[in-house]
C-alpha positions as CSV (number, residue, x, y, z in Angstrom):
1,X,-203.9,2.9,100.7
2,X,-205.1,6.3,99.9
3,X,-208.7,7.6,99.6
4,X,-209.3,7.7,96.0
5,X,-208.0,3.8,96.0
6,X,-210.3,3.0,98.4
7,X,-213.2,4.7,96.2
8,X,-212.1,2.8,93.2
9,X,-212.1,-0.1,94.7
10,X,-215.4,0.2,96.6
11,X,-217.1,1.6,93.5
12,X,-215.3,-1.4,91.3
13,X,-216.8,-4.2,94.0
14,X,-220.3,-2.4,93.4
15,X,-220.1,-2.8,89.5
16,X,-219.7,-6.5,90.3
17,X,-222.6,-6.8,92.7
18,X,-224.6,-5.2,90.5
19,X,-223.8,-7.2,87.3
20,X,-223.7,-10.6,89.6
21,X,-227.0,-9.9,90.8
22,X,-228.7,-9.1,87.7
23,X,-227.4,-12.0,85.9
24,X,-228.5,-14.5,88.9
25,X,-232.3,-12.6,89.0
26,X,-232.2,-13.1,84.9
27,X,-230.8,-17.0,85.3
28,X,-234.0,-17.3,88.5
29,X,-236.3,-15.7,85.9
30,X,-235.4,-17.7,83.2
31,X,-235.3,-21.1,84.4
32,X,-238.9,-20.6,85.9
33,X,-240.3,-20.0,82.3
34,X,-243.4,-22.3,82.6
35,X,-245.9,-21.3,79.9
36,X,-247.2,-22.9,77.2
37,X,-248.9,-20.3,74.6
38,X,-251.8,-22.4,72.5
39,X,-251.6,-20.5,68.7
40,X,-253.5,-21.2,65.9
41,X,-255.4,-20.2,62.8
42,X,-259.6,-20.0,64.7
43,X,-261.4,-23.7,63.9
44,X,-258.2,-24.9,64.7
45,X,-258.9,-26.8,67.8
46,X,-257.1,-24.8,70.3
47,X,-259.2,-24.4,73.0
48,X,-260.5,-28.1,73.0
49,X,-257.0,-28.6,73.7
50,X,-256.6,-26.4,76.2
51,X,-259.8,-27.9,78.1
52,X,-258.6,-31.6,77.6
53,X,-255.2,-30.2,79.6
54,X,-256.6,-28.4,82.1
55,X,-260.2,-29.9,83.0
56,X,-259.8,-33.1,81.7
57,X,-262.6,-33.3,79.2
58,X,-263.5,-31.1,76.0
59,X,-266.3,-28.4,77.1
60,X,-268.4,-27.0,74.4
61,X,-267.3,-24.4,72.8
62,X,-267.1,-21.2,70.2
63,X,-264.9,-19.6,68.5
64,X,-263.2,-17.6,71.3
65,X,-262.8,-13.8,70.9
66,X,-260.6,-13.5,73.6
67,X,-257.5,-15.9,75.4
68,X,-258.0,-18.3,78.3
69,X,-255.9,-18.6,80.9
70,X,-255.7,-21.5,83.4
71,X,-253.1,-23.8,85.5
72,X,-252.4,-27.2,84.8
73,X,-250.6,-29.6,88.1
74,X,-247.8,-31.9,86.8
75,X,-247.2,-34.0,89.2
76,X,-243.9,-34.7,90.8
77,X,-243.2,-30.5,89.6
78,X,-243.4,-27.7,92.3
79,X,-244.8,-25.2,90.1
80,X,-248.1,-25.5,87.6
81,X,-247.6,-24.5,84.0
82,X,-249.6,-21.8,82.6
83,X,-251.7,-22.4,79.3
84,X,-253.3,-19.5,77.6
85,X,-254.9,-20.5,74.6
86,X,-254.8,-17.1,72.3
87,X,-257.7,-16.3,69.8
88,X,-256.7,-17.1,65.9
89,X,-259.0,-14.2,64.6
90,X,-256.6,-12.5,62.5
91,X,-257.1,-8.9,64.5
92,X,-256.1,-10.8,67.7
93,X,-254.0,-13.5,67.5
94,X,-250.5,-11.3,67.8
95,X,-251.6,-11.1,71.1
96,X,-248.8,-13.6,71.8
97,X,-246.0,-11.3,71.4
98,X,-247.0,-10.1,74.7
99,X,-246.2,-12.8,76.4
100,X,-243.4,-14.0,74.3
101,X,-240.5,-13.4,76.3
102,X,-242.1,-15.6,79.2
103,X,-243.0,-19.0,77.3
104,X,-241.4,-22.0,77.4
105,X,-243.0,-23.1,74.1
106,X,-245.4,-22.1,71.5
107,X,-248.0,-24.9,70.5
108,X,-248.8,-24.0,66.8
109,X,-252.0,-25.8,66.3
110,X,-253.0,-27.2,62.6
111,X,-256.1,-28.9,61.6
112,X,-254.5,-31.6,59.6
113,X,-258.1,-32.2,57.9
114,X,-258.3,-28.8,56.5
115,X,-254.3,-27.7,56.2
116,X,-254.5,-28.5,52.5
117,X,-257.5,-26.2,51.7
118,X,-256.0,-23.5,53.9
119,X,-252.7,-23.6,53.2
120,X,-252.2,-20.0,52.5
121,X,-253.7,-18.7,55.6
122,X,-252.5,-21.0,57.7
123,X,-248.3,-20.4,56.5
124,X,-249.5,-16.8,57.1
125,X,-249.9,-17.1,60.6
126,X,-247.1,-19.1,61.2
127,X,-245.2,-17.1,59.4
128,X,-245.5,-14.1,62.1
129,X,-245.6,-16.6,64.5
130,X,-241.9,-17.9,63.3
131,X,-240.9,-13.9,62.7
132,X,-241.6,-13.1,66.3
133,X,-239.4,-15.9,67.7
134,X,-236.6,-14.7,65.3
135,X,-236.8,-11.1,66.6
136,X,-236.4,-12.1,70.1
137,X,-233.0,-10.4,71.2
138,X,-229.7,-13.0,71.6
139,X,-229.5,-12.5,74.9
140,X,-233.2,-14.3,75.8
141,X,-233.9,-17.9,75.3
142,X,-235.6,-19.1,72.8
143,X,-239.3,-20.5,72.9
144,X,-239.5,-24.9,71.4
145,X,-241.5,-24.5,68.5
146,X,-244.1,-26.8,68.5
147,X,-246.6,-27.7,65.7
148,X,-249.5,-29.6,66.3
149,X,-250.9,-32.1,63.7
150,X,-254.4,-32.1,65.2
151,X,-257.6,-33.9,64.8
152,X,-255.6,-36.7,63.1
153,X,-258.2,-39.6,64.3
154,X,-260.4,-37.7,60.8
155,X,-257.5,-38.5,58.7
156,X,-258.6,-41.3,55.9
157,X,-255.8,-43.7,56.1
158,X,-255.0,-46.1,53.4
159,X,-255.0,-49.1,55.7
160,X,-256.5,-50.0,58.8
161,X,-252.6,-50.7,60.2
162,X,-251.5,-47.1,59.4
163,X,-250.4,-44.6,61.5
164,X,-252.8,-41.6,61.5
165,X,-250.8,-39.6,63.4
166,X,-248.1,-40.0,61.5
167,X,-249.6,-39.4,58.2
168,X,-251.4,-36.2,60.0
169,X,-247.4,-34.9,60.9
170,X,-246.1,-35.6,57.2
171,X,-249.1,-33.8,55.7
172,X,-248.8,-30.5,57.9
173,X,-245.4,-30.9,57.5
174,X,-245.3,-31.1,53.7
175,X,-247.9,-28.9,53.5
176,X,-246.3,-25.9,55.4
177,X,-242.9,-26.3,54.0
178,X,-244.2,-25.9,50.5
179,X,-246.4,-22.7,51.2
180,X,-243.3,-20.9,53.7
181,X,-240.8,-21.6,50.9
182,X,-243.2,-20.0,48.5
183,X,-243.7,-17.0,50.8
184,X,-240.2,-17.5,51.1
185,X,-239.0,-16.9,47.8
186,X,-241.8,-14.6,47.0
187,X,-240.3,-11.9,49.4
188,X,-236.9,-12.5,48.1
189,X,-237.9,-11.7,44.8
190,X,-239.5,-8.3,45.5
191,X,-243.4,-9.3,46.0
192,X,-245.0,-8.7,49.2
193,X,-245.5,-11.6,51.2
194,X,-248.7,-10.4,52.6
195,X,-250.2,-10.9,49.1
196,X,-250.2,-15.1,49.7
197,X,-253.0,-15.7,52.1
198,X,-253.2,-12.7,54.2
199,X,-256.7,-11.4,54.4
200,X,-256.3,-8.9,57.1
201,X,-253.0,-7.4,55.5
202,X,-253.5,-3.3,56.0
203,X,-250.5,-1.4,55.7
204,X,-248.3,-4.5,57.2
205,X,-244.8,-4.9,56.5
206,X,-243.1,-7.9,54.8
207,X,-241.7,-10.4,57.6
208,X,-238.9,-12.1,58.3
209,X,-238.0,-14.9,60.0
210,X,-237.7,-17.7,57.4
211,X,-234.1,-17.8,57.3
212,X,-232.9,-21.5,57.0
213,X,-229.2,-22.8,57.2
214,X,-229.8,-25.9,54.3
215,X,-229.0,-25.8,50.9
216,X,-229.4,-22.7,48.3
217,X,-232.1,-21.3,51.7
218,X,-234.8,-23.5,50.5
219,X,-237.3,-23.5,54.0
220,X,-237.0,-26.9,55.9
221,X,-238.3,-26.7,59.7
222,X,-235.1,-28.8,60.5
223,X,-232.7,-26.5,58.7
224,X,-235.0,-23.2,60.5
225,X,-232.6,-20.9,62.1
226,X,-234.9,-19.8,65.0
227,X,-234.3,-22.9,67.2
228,X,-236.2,-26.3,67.6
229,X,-239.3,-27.3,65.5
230,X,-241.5,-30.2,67.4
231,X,-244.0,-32.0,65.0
232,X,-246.9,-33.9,67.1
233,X,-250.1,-35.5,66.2
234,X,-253.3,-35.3,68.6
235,X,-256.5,-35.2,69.1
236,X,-259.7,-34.8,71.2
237,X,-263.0,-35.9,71.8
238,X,-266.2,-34.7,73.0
239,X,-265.9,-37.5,75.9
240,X,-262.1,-37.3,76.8
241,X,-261.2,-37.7,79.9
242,X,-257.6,-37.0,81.1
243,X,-256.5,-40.9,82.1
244,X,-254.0,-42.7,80.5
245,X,-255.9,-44.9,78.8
246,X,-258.3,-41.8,77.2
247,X,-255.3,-40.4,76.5
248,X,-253.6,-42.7,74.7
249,X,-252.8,-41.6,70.7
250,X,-254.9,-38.0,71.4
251,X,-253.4,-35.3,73.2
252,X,-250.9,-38.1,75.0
253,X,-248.2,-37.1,72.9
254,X,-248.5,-33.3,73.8
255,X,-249.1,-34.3,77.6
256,X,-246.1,-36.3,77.8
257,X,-244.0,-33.4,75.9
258,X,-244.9,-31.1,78.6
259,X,-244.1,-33.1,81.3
260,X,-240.7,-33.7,80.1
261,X,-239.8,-30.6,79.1
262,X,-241.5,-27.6,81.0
């Protein structure tokens, strides 16, 4: 075999250790994707989630100016899950993107109390949320969607047999499929889509991300092209403690996601 064989082959083998070892460090890096980013319009009720997670109990709190960041031990898994609760103030809440390409899933968080009144600023929000997961390049996973009905225990039912938190999850739901198809079709008819709700909107291009696969494009989470949508209703109080029978019907649904699925 002559020399320049030999240095072929030798530089072919080093190609493939190269590419074999990048894809198995991307696969590693990949599959230990264990954070859970807590979004949300401010008032929301993010970061009394967050506490109920992690400490077990709602602490007082404010509207925060800046994210948290804290642990939370699932038993029978190896590694903790990271929740960072990121601020909804509309200067800081695209903090996210930063930590994007390292979350499992995004927890949307809705007061399902208010979503009527604030319809427009919440499907704002969103709206970037949903164009940032659509602008995440093939070749990454994409983030579970999820979008929390919450403080659905407020929620006037019609009957002391119905389902709060089912009523809470068809009302956000309804709610913010009417106002993204009407940013929706606003932007495919030439007006800015920024106009409908943003009140922070200086110099910011139109967005994206509301492609849908269903019939004539109308918006439907489950036709969304940017992967799964996961509608749950919770809620918290100033008491909660993190046992199962506290839990039960508030932030129960949202624990027991997690659990399964990070």
């Amino acid at each position: 075999m002559s020399s320049q064989t030999l240095i072929l082959a030798s530089l072919f083998v080093a190609v493939i250790s190269i590419a074999i070892f990048i894809f198995v460090s991307r696969r590693k890096g990949q599959s230990k994707r264990n954070l859970l980013l807590l979004l949300g319009p401010s008032d929301s009720g993010k970061t009394s989630i967050f506490s109920s997670l992690v400490y077990g109990h709602v602490v007082q709190t404010n509207t925060s100016m800046q994210a948290n960041s804290s642990f939370l031990n699932i038993h029978g898994k190896r590694d903790p899950i990271q929740i960072v609760d990121v601020p909804g103030h509309p200067r800081l809440r695209d903090q996210f993107t930063d930590s994007l390409s390292s979350a499992k899933a995004l927890a949307f968080v809705v007061d399902a109390n208010t979503a009527s009144r604030n319809a427009a600023v919440i499907a704002e929000h969103l709206h970037s949320v949903l164009d940032a997961i659509m602008a995440i390049p093939p070749s990454q996973p994409l983030p579970t969607l999820l979008i929390l009905a919450h403080k659905c225990d407020l929620i006037k039912a019609s009957s002391s047999s119905a389902d709060t938190s089912a009523l809470a999850v068809t009302r956000v739901q309804t709610i913010l499929e009417r106002e993204l198809e009407r940013r929706r079709s606003s932007q495919s008819g030439g007006m800015g889509v920024e106009a409908l709700g943003d009140e922070n909107n200086d110099e910011k291009p139109n967005m994206g991300g509301l492609d849908c696969s269903g019939p004539g494009g109308t918006f439907r989470f489950e036709n969304w092209e940017g992967g799964e949508v996961v509608f749950l209703g919770t809620s918290v109080k100033g008491s909660e403690v993190a046992d199962e029978k506290s839990m039960k019907g508030s932030i129960a649904p949202l624990m027991d996601w997690i659990e399964e699925n990070i």
